[in-house]
N, C-alpha and C positions, 0 to 999 in steps of 0.2 A: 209271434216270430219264434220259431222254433232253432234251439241248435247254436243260438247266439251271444254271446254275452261279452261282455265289456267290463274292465276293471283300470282306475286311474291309481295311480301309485304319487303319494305325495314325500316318502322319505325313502320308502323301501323299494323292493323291484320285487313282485307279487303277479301273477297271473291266474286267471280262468280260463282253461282250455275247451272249445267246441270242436265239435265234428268236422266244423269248416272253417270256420277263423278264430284267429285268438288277436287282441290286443293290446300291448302292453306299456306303459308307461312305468321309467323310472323318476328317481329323485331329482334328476337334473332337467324334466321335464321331457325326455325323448319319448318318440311314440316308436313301436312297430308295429307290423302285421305279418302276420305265421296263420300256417295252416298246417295242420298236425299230419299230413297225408304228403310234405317235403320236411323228411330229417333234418334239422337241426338248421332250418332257411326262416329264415325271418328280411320283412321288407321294413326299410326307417322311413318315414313317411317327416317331409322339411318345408317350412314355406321362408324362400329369402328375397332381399330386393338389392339389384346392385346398387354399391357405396353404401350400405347401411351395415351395420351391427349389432347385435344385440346387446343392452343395458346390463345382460348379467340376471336380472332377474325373471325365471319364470315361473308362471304359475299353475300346476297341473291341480284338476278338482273332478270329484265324479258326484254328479247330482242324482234323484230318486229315481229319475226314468232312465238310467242304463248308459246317459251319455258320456264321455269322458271331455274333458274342456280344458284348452290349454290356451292361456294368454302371455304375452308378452311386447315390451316396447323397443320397437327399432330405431335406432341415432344414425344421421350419418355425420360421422365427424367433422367433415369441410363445413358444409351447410348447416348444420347444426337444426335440421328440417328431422322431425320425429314423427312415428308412426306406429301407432298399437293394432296387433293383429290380435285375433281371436278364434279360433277354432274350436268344430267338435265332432266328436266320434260317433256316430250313432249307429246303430242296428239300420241295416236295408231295409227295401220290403220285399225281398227274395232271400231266401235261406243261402249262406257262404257270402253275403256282399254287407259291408260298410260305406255311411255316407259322412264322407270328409268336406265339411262345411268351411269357409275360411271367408272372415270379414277382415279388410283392412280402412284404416281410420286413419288420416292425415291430421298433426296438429296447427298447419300454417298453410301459408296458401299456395294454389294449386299449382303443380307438377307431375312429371309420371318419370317412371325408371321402370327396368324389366323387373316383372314381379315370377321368381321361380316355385313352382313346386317341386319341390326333388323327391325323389324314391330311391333308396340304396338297396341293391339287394345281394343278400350275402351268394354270389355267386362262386361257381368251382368248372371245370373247364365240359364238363358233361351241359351246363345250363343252358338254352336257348330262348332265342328271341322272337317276337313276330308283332307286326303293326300292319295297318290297314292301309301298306306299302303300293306305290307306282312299281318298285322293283325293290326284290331283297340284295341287289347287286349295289353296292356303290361305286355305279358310274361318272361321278365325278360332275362340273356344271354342265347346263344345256347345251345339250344337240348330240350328244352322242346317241339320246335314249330318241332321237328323232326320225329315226331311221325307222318306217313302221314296222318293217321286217325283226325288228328288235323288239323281244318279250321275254320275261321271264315270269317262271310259277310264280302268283305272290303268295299263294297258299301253304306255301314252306316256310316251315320255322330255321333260322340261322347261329350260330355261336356268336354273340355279343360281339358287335361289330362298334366303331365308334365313325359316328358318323349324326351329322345334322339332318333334318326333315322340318319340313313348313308345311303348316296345314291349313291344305285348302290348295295355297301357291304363296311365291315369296311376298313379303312386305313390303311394301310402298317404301322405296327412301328417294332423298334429291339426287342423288348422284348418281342412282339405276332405278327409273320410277318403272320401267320396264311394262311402259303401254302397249298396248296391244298383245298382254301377255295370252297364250298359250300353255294348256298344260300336257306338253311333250316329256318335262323331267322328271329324272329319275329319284327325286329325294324329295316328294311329295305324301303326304297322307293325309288320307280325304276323312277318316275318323279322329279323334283328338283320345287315341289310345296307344296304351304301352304295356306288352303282356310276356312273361318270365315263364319258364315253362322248366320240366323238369323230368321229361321222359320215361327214366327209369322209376320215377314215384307216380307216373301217370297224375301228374299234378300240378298246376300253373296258380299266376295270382297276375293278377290285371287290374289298369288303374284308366280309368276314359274320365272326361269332363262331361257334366253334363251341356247338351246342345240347349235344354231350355234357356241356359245362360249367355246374356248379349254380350258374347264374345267380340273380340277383336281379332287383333294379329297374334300368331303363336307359332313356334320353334318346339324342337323336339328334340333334344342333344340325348344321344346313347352314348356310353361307353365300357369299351369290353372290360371293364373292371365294375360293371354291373347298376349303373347309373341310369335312371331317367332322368331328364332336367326340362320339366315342360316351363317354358318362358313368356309371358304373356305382353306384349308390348303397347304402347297408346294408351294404356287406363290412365283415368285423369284419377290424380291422387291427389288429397288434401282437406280441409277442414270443411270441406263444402260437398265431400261428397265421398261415400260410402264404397267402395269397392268389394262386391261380394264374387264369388264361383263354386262351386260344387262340384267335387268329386268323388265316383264310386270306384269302393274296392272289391274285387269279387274272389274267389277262391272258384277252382272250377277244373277239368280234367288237362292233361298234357296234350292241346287241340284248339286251334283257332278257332273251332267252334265256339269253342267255349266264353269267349267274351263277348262273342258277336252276339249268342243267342241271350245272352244277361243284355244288353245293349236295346238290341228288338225288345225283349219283355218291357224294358223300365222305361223307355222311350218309343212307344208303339210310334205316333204319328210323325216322327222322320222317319219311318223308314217304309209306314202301309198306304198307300192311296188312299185319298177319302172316297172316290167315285169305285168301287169293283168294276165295274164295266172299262175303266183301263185295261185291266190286261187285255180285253178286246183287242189293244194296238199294238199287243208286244208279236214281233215280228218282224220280216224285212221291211224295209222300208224304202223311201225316195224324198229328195225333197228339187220339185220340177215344176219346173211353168205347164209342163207336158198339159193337153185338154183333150186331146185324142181317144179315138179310140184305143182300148188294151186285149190284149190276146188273155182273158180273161182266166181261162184255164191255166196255161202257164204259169203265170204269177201267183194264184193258188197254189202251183205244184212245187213253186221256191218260197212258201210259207209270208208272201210277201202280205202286208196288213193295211200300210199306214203312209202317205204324203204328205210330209210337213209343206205346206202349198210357199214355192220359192217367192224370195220376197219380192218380185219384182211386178205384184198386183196394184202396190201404192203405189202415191203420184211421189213421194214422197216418205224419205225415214220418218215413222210418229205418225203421217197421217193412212192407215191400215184403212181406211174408211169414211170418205170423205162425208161431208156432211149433204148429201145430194139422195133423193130416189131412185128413179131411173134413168139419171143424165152420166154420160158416161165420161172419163177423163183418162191422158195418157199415162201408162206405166214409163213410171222409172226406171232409166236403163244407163247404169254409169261405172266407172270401173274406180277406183279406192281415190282418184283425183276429180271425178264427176266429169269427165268428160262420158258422151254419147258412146254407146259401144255398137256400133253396126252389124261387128261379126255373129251374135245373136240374137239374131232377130223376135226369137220368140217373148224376148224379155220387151221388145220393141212395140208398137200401137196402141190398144185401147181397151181395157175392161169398164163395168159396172157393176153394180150390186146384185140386179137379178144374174149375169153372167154370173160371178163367184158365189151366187146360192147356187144354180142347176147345176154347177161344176159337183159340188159337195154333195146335191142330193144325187147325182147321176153314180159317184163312185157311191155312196153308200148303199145302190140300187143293187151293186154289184159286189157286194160283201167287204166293202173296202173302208176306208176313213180316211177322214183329211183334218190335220191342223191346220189352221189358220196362222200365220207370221204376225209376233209380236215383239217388241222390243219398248225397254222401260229405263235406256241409261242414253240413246241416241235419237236425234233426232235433225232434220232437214235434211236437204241437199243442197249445194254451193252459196253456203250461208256465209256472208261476209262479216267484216269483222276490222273496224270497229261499225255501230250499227248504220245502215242505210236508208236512205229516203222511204218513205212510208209507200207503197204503191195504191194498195186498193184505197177505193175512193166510199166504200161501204164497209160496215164490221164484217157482216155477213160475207163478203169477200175475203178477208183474211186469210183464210186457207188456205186458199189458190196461192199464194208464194209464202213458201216457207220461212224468208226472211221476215216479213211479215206476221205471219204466225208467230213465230218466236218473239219478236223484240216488244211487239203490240201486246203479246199473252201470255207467255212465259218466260222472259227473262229473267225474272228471279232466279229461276233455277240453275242458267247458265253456270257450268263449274269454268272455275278460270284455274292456271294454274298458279303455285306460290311461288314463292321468291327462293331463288336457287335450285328450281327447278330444272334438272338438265333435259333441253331439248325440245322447252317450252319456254316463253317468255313467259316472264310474270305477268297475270293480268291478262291474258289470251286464253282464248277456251281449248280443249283440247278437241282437236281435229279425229272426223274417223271417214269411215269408209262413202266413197260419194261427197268427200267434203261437209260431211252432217258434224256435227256437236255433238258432246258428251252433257247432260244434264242431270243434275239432280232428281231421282225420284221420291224423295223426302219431301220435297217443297210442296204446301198446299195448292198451287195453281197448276205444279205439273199432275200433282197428282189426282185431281181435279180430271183434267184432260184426257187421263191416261183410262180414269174409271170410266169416262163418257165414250171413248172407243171400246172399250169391253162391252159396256151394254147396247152401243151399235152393233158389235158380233151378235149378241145375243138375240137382237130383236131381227137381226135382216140376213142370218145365215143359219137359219135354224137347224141342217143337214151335218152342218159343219161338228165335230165331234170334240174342238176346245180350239184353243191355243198352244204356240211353242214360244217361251220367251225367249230370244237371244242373248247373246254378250255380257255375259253377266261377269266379266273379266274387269269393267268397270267400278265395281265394287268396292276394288282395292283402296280407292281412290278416296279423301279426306278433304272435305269440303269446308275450308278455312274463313268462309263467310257466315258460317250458322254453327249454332253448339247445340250437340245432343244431350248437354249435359253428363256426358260419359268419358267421350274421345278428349286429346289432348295429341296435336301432331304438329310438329316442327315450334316447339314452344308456346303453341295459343290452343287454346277452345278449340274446338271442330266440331261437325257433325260426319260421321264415318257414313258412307253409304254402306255400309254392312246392316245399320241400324234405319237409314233409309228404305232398305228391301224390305227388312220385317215389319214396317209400318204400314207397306205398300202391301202387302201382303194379308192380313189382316183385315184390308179389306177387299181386297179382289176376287183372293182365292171364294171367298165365301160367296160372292156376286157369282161368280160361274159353277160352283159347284151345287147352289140352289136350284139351277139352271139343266143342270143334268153336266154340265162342259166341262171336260178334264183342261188340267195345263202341264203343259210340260214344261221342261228349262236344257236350255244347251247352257250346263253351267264350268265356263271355261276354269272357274276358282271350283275346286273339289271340297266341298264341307258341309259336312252333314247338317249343321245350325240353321243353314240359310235354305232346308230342304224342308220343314214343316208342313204337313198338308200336300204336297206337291205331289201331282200323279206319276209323273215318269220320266225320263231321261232322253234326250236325243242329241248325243255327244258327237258337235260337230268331229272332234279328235280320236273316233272311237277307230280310228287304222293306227295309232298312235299304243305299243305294248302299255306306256306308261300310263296314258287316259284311260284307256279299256281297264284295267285293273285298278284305278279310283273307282272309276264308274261303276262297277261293278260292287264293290264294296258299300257304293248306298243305293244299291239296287237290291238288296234282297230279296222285297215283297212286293217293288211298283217294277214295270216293264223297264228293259232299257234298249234302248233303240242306238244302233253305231256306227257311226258315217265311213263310207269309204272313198277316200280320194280319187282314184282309178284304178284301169286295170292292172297297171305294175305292182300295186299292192297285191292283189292276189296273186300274180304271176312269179311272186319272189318265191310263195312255197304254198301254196293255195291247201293243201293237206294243212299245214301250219295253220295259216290265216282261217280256216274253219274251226279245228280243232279248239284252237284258244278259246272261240267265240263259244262254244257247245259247253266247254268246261267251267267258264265264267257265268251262263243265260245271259251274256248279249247279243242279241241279235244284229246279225249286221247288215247295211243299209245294199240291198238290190241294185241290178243293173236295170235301168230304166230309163226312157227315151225321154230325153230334155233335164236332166239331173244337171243340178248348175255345181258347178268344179265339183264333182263327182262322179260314180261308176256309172258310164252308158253301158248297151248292151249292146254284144257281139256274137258270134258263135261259141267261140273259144268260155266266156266267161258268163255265157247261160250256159253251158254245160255243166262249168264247177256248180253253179247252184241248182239247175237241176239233179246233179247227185249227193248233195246233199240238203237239197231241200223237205225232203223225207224225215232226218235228223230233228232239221231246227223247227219240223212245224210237230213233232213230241212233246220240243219244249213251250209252247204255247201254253199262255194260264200258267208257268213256271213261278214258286217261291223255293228260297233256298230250304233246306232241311237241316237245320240246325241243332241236332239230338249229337251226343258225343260218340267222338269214330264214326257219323253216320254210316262210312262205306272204307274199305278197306280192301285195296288189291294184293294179291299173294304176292310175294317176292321184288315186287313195288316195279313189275315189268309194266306197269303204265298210272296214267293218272286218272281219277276218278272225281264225280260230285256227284250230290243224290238233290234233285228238286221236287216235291210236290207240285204236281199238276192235277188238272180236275176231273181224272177218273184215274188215280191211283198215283205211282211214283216213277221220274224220268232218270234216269243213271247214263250220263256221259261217261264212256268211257273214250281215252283220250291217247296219242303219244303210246300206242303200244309197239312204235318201228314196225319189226319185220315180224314178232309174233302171230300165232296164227290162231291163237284164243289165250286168255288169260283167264283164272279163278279172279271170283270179287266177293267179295262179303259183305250184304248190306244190311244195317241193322236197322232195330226197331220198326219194322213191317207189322203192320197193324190189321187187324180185320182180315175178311176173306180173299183169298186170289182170284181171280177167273182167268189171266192169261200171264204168262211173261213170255216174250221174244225179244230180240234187238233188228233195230233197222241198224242197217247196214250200209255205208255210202257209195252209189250207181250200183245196188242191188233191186232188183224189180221189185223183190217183195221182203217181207221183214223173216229174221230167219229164226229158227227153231234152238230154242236153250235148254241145258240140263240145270235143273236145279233141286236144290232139296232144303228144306223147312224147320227149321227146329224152335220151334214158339216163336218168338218178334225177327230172330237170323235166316237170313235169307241167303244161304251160298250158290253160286250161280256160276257157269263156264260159259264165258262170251265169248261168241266168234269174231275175228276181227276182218275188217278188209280195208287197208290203209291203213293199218292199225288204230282203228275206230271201230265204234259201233255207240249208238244212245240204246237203254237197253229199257223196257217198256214193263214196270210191275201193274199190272193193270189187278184192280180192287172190285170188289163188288158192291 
């Protein structure tokens, strides 16, 4: 480790200064964190729990390998309930970052209170701020930020703003358990990051948790007088169990890049595919009953890749695949009450198995790909409640009624809701769409069932290119019938489906990815933790400014794919509604015949994507570009991003109004050139750039048209 050093102070206030961080503890046991490249700014680095305080005594020690260690015992006066934390400071494994370790210890029995880390940083009115923000605007509670027409850069840094964020989405409470959440809000952050930036030093210091850690619920309080206060809630605290977390500190340039790309290095597999042949589906997309024929060229020509196949193939939520060969059964066709929906009929009659292989091998004949529809928190359809007469007269029949299936085979899993819960009785399972159930994916006999329809995909739709998992908004949710030995919600035990998923997980991902079969996730909760291994994204809420820009954030290196509600989405400013998507690499979801509550096609609205479908299929094979300043526009008359793609590097250029070319500056250009041009949007051909080279800089005058252009370094 080069450049790093640590020093604990047991009477004195003593330092060693590096190149990129410095440490310091004094007498009274405080830690900070400086970096010698921000004059005279030092971060205090604090861990508290509410109702508790400190005994008075701490203990600061520096042992032979470099660490600094600091313990201490917390009382809370009422309760007279005690708790010894212990921390330490060690050396990253990247030069400029520290790893902030923190064990808490209960000495009586078990409870939870919010356990804080704080960060103070000696801020002055030049400082700004930046997180891995739904919006750097404080719009205030949901629904303002619901308008899809509404977005803002998240890529801009701010003046210390005070203002709360939940990450992932809010927390579960009784009085707003807020089922059926959506993530439309604007005080969302989909990374568990807090970054202090400092412009005129060209110099930031950033604080992320790590996502290996079985996180729970967490807040994110800023304020403009220079405060993080990340708050973690539900940990079961006490003499029976350990609560640990980890968190890195990094040092790094005045630039969002800068913590992302420390982020990516130290935690590769949330953020990279394990299958490379994802990005294969990064693209427009659909998600449609459609079986038809397609204007094949066309949809080529709007970059279109990918149909998450609409769920309306099952008899049934949960059963994806019945247990049958070639005997065919009716699709499921019901509206969020389970009644029969006539007016789409294509959701209406009868599949089978070979039917949904030819469907999958017929698109892949024709350069396209299909998800298959999966879901792992839902299940049935007009499933009664309390349980019902047993119907089938053989096991082997149990499938065929849902109620049946469940009460006969997985009941266990049933979540029911707690007591004082609003808008649920106690003791009642929570209701969803079609009248299906919420269930536990934690429990061995669901999860059981869940793995045996994955390896039905595997073995009888071989064409098919993976799965998408749905609803993973259910997540939130604390399952007061089982303990993870972690969780602690509404006063008892619990097992949190957050820890659910990662169990589920663990072992699925690996069954399909053996297999060659990516998966995807429409993950309605934004958080990076519950992203491991996962290939890519297909964000029902990607018309939505505030989703698009989580989504976005743990998309760096997997596809991400962005639903479009309908045409009034595009028709609000369809220039706009592109432009975000090119600037972000999300792809967003195609006009296509049979798209269930989504963009059909028309004239008006294959025009917008045939003009710029040029564009978005540039970015195909897109990862971010993560190197500091990577691109930089003169005079800041528009917005820029630089992606690596697979024959050189893709430059969105964004929002340039009425301009009619702008200078751009792209750095770190590697290797030899063979071409650069910009495509252009409703330009027939890609058009011609002046630029000029000076070792890895790359300055370049892009023409614009709509004030756009994606601009093409192509490598040799």
């Amino acid at each position: 480790m080069r450049n790093i050093y640590l020093l604990a102070f047991a009477f004195i206030t003593t330092s060693i200064c590096s190149a990129q961080l410095t440490v310091q503890s004094n007498s009274r046991g405080e830690i900070s964190v400086s970096t010698p490249r921000m004059k005279q700014k030092a971060m205090d680095a604090s861990i508290a729990i509410d109702g508790f305080s400190s005994n008075g005594a701490v203990r600061v020690s520096r042992n032979a390998s470099g660490e600094i260690a600091r313990s201490q015992v917390l009382v809370d006066p009422k309760s007279k309930r005690q708790c010894s934390i212990s921390e330490t400071f060690t050396p990253g494994s990247s030069q400029g970052s520290i790893r902030w370790q923190v064990e808490i210890k209960g000495q009586d029995k078990v409870w939870t209170s919010p356990v804080h880390a704080k960060l103070q940083f000696t801020s002055d009115s030049s400082t700004r701020f930046w997180t891995a923000w739904s919006t750097p605007e404080d719009d205030g509670e949901p629904g303002s930020s619901g308008n899809p027409g509404r977005w803002s850069d998240p890529l801009r840094s701010i003046p210390l703003p005070d203002r709360r964020f939940y990450y992932g989405a809010p927390y579960l409470t009784l009085t707003n358990p807020r089922i059926g959440y959506f993530p439309a809000r604007g005080n969302i952050i989909s990374l568990p990051l807090a970054s202090f930036l400092q412009p005129a030093d060209d110099a930031g210091i950033s604080a992320f948790f790590s996502p290996a850690d079985p996180l729970l619920d967490m807040t994110l309080d800023v304020s403009s007088k220079g405060t993080a206060d990340f708050a973690q809630y539900f940990e079961r605290l006490g003499a029976t169990h350990t609560f640990r977390f980890s968190i890195d500190l990094v040092a790094h340039e005045a630039d969002w890049r800068g913590p992302l790309r420390s982020m990516v290095e130290k935690y590769p597999t949330y953020f990279k595919p394990v299958l490379k042949s994802a990005h294969q589906l990064g693209g427009t997309s659909a998600y449609s009953t459609f079986e038809g024929d397609l204007d094949v060229e066309k949809f080529r020509k709007i970059a279109f890749k990918t149909n998450w196949k609409a769920s309306f193939d099952f008899p049934y939520m949960g059963m994806f695949l019945p247990p049958v060969d070639r005997e065919t059964w009716r699709r499921f066709s019901g509206d969020s009450n389970g009644v029969v929906d006539p007016a789409h009929p294509a959701k209406n009659g009868f599949t089978s198995i070979p039917a949904m292989a030819a469907y999958s091998a017929r698109m892949k004949e024709q350069g396209f790909h299909v998800l298959n529809y999966f879901n792992v928190t839902e299940f049935g359809a007009h499933i009664s409640f309390p349980k019902p007469e047993r119907r089938a007269k053989s096991d082997s029949d149990l499938w065929k009624d849902p109620n049946d299936e469940l009460y006969q085979r997985l009941s266990s899993a049933l979540l029911v809701a707690p007591e004082g819960l609003k808008g649920v009785s106690a003791g009642h399972p929570y209701y969803t769409w079609g009248k299906a159930v919420a269930l536990d994916c934690g429990e061995p006999s669901y999860q059981q069932f869940l793995l045996e329809q994955a390896r039905r995909h595997l073995d009888k739709l071989p064409a098919s290119a993976g799965i998408c998992i749905d609803r993973m908004d259910w997540l939130r949710v604390y399952n007061q019938k089982r303990d993870d030995g972690e969780s602690y919600f509404n006063d008892k035990p619990a097992r949190s489906l957050y820890n659910s998923w990662r169990g589920l997980m663990t072992k699925l991902l690996p069954l399909m990815h053996d297999r060659g079969k990516v998966v995807f996730v429409n993950n309605h909760v934004k958080r990076l933790d519950l992203l491991e291994n996962i290939d890519g994204i297909f964000d029902e809420f990607g018309s939505y400014g505030a989703s698009l820009n989580t989504t976005a954030f743990l998309t760096l290196e997997r596809p991400a794919l962005g639903w479009v509600n309908d045409e009034a989405v595009v028709r609000q400013d369809p220039d706009k509604f592109f432009q975000r998507s090119l600037l972000l690499g999300v792809f967003p979801m195609a006009p296509f015949p049979g798209n269930d509550h989504s963009l059909v096609p028309s004239a008006w609205v294959d025009k917008q994507y045939l003009d710029y479908g040029p564009l978005l299929t540039a970015l195909q094979g897109r990862t971010w570009v993560l190197s500091p300043h990577a691109v930089e526009v003169e005079g800041g008359k528009a917005l820029a991003n630089v992606f690596a793609v697979p024959d050189g590097l893709a430059v969105p250029v964004v929002f340039g109004s009425q301009q009619k070319s702008v200078r751009i500056v792209v750095k770190s250009v590697a290797g030899n050139l063979v071409a650069v041009d910009a495509v252009l949007p409703g330009a027939s051909a890609p058009a011609a750039v002046s630029s000029h080279r000076e070792g890895k800089q790359l300055t370049i005058t892009v023409p614009l048209l709509r004030g756009c252009a994606v601009v093409r370094i192509r490598r040799a």
